[in-house]
C-alpha positions in Angstrom: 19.4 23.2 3.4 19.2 20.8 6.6 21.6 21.2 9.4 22.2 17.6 9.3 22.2 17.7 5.4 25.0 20.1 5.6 27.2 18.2 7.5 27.0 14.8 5.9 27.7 16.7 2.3 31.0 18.6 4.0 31.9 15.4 5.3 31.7 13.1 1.9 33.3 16.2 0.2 36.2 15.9 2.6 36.4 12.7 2.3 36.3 12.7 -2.0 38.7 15.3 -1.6 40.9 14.0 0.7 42.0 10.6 -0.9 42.7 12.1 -3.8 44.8 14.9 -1.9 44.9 15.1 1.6 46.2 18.7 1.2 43.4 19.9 -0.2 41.5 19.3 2.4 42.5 22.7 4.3 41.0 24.7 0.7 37.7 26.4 0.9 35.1 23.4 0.2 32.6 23.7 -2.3 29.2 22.0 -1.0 26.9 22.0 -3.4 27.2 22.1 -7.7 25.7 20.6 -10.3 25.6 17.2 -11.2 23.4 16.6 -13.9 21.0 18.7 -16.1 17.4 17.0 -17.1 15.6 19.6 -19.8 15.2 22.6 -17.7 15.5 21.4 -14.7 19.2 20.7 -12.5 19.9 18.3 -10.0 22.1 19.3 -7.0 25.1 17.3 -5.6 23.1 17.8 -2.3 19.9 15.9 -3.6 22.4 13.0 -4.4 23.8 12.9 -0.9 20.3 13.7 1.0 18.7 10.6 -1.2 21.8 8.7 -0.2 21.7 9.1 3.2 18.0 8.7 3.1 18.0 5.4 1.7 20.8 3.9 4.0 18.0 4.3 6.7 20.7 5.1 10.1 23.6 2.8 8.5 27.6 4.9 7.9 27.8 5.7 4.1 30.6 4.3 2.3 34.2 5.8 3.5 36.0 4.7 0.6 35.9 7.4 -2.3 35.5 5.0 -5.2 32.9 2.8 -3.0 31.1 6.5 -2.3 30.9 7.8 -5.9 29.6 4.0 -7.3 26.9 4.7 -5.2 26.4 8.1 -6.1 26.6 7.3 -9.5 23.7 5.0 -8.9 21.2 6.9 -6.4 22.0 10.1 -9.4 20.6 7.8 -12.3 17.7 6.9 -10.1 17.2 10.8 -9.1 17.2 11.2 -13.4 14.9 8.7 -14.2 12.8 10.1 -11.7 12.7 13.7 -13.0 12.8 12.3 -16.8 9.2 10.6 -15.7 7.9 13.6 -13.5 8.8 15.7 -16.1 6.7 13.5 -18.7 4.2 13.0 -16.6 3.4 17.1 -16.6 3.8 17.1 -20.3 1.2 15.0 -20.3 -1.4 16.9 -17.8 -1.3 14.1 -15.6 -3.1 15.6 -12.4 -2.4 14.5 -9.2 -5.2 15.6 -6.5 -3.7 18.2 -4.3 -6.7 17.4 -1.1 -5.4 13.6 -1.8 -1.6 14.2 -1.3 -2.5 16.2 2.2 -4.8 13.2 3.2 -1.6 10.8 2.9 0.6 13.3 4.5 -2.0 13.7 7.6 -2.1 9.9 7.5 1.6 9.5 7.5 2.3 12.5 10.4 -0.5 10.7 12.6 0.9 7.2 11.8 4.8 8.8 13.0 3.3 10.8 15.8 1.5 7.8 17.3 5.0 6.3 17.6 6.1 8.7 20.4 4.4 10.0 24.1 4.9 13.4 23.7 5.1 16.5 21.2 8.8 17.0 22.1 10.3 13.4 21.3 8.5 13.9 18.2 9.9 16.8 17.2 13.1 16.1 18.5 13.5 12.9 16.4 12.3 14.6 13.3 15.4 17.3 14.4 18.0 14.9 14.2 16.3 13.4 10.6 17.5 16.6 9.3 13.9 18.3 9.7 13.3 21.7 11.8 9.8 21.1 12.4 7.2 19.1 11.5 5.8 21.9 9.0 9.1 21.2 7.0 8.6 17.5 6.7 4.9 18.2 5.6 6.5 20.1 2.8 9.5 17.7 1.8 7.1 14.4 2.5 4.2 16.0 0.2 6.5 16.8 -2.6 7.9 13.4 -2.8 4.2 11.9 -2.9 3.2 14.6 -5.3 6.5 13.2 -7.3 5.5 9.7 -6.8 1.8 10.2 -8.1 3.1 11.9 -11.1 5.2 8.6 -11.8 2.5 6.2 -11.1 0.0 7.8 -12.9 2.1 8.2 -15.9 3.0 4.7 -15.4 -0.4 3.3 -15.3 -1.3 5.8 -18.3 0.7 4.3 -20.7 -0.3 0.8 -19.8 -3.7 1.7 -19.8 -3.5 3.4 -23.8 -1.1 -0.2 -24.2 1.6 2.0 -24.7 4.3 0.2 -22.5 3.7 -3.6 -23.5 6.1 -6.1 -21.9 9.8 -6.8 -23.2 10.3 -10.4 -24.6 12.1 -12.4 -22.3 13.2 -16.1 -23.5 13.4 -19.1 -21.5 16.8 -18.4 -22.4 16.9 -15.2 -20.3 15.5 -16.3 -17.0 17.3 -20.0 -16.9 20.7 -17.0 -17.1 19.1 -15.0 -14.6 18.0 -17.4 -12.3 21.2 -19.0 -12.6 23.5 -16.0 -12.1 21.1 -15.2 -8.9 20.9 -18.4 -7.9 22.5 -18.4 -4.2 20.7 -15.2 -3.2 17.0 -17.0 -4.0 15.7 -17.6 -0.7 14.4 -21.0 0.1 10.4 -22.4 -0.7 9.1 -22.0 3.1 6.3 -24.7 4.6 3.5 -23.7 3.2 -0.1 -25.0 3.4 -3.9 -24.2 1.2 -7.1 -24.1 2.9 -10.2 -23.2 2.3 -12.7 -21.7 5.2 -16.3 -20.8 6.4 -16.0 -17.1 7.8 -18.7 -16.1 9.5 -20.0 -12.4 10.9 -21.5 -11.3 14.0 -24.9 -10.2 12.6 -27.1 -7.4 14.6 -30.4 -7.8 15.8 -33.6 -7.0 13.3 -34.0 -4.4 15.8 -30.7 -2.7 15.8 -30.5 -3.3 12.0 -33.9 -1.5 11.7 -32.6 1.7 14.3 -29.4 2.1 12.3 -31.6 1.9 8.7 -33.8 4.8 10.9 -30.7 6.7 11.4 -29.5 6.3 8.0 -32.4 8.0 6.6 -32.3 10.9 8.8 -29.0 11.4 8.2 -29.5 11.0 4.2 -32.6 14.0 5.1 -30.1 16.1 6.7 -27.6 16.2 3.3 -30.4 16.6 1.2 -31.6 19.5 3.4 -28.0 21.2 2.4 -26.4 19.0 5.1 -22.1 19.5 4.7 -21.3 15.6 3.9 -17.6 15.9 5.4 -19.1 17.7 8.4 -22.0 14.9 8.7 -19.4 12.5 8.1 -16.8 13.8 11.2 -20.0 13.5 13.4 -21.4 10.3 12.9 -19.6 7.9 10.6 -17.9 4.6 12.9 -15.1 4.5 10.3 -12.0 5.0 11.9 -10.1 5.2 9.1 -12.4 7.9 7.2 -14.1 9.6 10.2 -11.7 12.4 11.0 -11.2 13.5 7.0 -14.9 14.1 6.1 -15.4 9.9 5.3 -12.9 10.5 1.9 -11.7 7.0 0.9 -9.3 8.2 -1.9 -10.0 6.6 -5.3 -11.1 3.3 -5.3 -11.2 0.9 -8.5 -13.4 -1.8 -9.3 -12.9 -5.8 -8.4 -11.6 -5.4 -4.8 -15.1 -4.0 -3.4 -17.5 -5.5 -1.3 -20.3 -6.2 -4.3 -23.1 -4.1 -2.6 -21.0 -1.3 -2.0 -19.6 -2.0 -6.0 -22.5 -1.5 -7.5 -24.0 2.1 -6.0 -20.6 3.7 -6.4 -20.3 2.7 -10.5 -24.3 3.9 -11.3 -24.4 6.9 -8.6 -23.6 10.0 -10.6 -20.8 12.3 -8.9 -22.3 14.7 -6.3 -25.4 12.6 -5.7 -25.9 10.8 -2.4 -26.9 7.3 -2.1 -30.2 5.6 -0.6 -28.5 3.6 2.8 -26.2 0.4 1.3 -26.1 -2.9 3.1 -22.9 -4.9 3.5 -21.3 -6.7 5.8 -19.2 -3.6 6.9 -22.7 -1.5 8.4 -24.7 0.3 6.3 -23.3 3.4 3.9 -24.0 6.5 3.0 -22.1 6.9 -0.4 -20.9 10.2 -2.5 -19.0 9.9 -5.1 -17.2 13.3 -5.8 -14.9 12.6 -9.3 -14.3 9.7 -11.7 -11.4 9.6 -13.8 -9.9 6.6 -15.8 -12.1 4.1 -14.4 -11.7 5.5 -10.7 -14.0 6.6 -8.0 -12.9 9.4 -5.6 -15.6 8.3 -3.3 -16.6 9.5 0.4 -19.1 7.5 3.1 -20.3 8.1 6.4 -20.2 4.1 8.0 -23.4 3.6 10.3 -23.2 -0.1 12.3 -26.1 -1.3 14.0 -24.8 -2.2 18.0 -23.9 -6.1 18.8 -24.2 -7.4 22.0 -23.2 -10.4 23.7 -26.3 -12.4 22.5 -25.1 -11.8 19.1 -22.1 -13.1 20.0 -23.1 -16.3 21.3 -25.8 -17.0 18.4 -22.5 -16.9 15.8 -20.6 -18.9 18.0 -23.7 -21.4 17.8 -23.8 -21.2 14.3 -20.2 -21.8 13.9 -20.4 -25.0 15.8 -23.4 -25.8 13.1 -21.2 -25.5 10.3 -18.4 -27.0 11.5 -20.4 -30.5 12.2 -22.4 -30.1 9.1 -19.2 -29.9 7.0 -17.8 -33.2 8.8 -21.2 -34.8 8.4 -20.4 -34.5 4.5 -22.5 -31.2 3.6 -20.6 -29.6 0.4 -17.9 -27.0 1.1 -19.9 -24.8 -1.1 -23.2 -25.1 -0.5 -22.0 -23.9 3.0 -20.2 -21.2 1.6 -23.3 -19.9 -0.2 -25.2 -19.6 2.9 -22.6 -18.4 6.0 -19.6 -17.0 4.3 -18.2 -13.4 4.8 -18.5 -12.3 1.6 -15.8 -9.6 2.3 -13.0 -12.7 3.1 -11.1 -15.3 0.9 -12.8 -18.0 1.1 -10.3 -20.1 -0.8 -6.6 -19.9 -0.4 -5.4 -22.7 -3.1 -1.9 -21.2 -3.3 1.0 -22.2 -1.4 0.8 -19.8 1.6 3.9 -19.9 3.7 3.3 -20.9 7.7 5.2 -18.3 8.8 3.0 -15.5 7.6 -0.1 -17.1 8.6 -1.7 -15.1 11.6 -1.6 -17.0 15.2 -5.0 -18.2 15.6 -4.8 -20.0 12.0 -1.2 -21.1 13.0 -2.9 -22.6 16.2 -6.2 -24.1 14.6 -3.7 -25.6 12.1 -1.2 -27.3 14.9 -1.3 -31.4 14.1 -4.0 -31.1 11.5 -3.3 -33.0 8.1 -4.6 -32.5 4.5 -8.6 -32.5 4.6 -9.0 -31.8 8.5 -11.6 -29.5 9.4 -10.8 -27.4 12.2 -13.0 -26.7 15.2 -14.5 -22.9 15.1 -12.0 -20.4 16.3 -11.8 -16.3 16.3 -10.2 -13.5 14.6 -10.8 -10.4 14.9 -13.0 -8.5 13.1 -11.0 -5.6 11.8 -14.3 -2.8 11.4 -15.7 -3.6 14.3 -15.0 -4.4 18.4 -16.1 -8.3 18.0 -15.0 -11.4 16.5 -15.5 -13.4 13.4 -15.7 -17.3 13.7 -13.6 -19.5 11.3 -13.9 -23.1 10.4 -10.9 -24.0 7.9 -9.9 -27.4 6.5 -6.5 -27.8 5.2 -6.3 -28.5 1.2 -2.6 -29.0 0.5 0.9 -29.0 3.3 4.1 -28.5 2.0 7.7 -28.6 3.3 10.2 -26.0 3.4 13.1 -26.8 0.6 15.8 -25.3 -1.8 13.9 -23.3 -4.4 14.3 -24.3 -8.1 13.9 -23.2 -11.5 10.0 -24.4 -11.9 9.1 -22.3 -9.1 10.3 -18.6 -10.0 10.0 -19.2 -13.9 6.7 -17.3 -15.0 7.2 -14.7 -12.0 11.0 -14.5 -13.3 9.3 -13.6 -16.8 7.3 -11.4 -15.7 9.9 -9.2 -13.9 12.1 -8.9 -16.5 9.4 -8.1 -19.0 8.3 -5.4 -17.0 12.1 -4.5 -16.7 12.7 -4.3 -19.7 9.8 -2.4 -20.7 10.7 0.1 -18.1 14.1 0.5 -19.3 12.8 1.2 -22.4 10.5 3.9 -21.8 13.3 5.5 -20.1 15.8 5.2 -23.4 12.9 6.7 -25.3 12.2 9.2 -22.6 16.5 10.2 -23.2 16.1 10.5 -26.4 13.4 13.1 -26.3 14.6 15.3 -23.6 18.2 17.0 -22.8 19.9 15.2 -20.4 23.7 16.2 -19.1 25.0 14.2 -16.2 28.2 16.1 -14.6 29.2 13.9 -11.9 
């Protein structure tokens, strides 16, 4: 196994070993054995200490022997859980997309390698993590996602078929739990509810029309026998699809830009789309696969060029709405006609202050309930420009000691699901051989 892996198990060996009997400590040490069997498959005193150590993140595992084997009683039921549910999850020809997982493993490598200047710190960190090279944490990291897909998608089976409906909890249940857990809930922060007027940075009618141009050339190339992922590489102005052939995974209804909705759910798989409109660009869509009401869907992203004029014409417009919603025009008549339709354009929940972002922490700085707040920027996360808000402030409240009311339902509904979980995973014993050693 790891270098680093091997020393931490001879070390918690020794350290097992010698406060039981400090002369045994000189003994040949056995490193590795059996700690529990889950139908045909065992797990390994090393995977207990390697998802140990992984999971203290840096910090000393325990040093006291009884404190050590708690814990590695613990991390060992989670590890048989976790193989009771992969091993379901196969039983039931659950398929987990093999191009997917090496999507989120590129993603995840970039994300890691973008953290450090040069090849060698890179590689030298992932040295002292235990890993030889970069290959070999492509290898462990894609068989933990592949794992982890296997779970979820079991997981979301089951609830889909309603086969993994929520435990009954009682009032009863949560006031004990609540109670019991009392002095670890953390206090209600300030929190405030707004509604807002987002508005876009719209293109010229003549760089709209010169992007729709290139959009059709570009949807004349793929039906030429064009290579979409090759097309896509070339010319889509998605960063976050562009260098893996425009593939945006699988993508589910109800969190969609409507526009963009409504071609993916009527296009049939392989087919590519006519040029779609939103406030994103304009898309090319394919969509490759659906399964269980998902869409493994791929787009090349086209945005027509903005320029400082553009710029200054929403700002204008921005300064419109803001003294048209003062003068008494409805919130939602303005909505209808300016509003992003990609944003939240009511936040009526509590929303703590401390995880609003600066610009709204700034635009909200002395205003009280019903202020309307002069225009201000954010950025506009798909492209290099901003997007104007005007926000007005529904509801303020103070930071104070949390009670009973306010975790109640979402108290219920994480034992429920609990519960439920635990119970899938009694059933799940029951059908398959489980022997746990340790």
């Amino acid at each position: 196994m790891k270098k680093m892996l091997t020393a931490v198990l001879l070390a918690a060996n020794v350290a097992m070993v010698g406060a039981q009997d400090t002369s045994a400590v000189a003994s040949p040490i056995p490193i590795d054995r059996i700690v529990a069997v889950v139908g045909n498959e065992a797990l390994l005193w090393s995977q207990v200490l390697e998802a140990m150590n992984r999971r203290a993140n840096g910090q000393p595992l325990p040093t006291d022997s009884a404190q050590f084997l708690l814990q590695a009683q613990q991390v060992l039921t989670q590890l048989v859980n976790e193989e009771l549910l992969v091993q379901k999850a196969l039983e039931e020809k659950i398929e987990v997309s093999e191009p997917d997982i090496a999507v989120t493993v590129d993603k995840q490598l970039n994300r890691i390698r973008a953290q450090y200047q040069t090849e060698e710190e890179f590689r030298e960190d992932l040295s002292k993590s235990g890993f030889g090279t970069p290959e070999e944490y492509r290898k462990w990291f894609s068989d933990q996602q592949r794992r982890s897909a296997l779970q979820e998608r079991y997981i979301a089976k089951l609830r889909q078929e309603q086969k993994l409906p929520p435990a009954p909890v009682t009032d009863a249940d949560i006031v004990k739990y609540f109670e019991e857990n009392r002095a670890q809930m953390p206090r209600r922060p300030s929190t405030v509810s707004f509604r807002q007027v987002i508005l876009t940075v719209q293109p010229s009618a003549a760089a709209r029309r010169a992007t729709l141009a290139k959009a059709d050339s570009l949807i004349a190339e793929l039906k030429a026998g064009g290579d979409f992922e090759k097309i896509a590489k070339r010319e889509s102005m998605d960063p976050n699809s562009k260098d893996i052939g425009g593939d945006l995974g699988w993508l589910r209804r109800g969190n969609l830009v409507p526009e963009f909705e409504r071609m993916m759910v009527v296009l049939p798989p392989g087919r590519v789309s006519p040029p779609v409109e939103t406030t994103y660009g304009i898309h090319i869509i394919r969509v490759d696969r659906v399964q269980l009401a998902e869409f493994k869907v791929r787009q090349i992203l086209l945005r027509p060029s903005i320029d400082s004029s553009d710029i200054a014409r929403a700002r204008g417009q921005a300064d419109s709405v803001a003294m048209l919603w003062r003068s008494g025009v409805a919130f939602d008549t303005l909505a209808a006609k300016y509003h992003d339709p990609g944003e939240d354009k009511n936040i009526p929940t509590a929303f703590p202050r401390a995880q609003l972002p600066p610009p709204y922490v700034t635009a909200f700085t002395d205003k009280v309930v019903n202020d309307i707040t002069d225009p201000f920027t954010i950025d506009d996360k798909a492209r290099d420009v901003p997007k104007f808000v005007i926000a007005q402030l529904t509801a303020v409240g103070e930071e104070r000691e949390a009670t009973f009311v306010d975790w109640k339902e979402e108290l219920r509904e994480q034992l429920a699901q609990e519960r439920a979980y635990l119970r899938l995973l009694a059933r799940l014993r029951e059908q398959t051989y489980v022997s746990v050693r340790l």
